[in-house]
N, C-alpha and C positions, 0 to 999 in steps of 0.2 A: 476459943476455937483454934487459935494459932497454934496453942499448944498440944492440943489434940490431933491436930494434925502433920504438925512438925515432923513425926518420924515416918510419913509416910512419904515416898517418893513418887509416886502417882496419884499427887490430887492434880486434876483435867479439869479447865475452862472448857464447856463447847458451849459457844456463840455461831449464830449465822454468819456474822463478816465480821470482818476488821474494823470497820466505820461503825460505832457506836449507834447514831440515829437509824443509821442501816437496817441492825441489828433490831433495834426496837420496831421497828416499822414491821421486818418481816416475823418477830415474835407475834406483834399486835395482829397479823392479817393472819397464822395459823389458829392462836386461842381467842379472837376475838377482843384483845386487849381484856385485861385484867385492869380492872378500876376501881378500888374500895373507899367510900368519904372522900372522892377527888383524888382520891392517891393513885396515879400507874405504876401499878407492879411490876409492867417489862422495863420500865423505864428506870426505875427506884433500882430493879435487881444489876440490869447492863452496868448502869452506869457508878456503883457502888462500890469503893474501891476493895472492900474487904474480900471480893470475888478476887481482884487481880491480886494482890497480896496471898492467896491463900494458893491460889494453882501455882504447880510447879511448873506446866506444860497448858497452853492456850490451844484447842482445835477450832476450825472456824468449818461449817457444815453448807456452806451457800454455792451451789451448783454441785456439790457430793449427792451421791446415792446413800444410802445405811451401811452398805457394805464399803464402799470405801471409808468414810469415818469412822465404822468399827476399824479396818484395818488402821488407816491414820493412826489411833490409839492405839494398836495392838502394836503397830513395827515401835511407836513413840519410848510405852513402858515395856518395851521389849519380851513381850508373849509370845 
């Protein structure tokens, strides 16, 4: 995947917050948590380094509207 992604300049993280547990917590209270065979998928995804390795640019969406996190991203990869 690294390599596939490599030449692109806008691969974007968006997470609810900067604090990891944070982030899970408020992924878990919008989809209901995600739990397959005991596995948490917000949990597995947040905290999985190959997310942070692959964004070139992290947005974090906790007290934004949609329209400010699109902008966020728009001013970031400069659209």
């Amino acid at each position: 995947m690294q390599q596939v992604l490599e030449p692109y300049i806008n691969v974007v993280l968006i997470l609810p917050s900067p604090d990891l547990e944070e982030s899970i917590q408020i992924l878990n209270e919008r989809n209901g948590g995600i739990v397959s065979n005991g596995f948490d998928l917000n949990e597995y995804f947040v905290k999985h380094h190959s997310n942070y390795d692959l964004a070139k640019f992290v947005v974090y969406t906790k007290g934004k509207s949609t329209e400010e996190t699109r902008d966020e991203i728009l001013k970031i990869v400069k659209l």
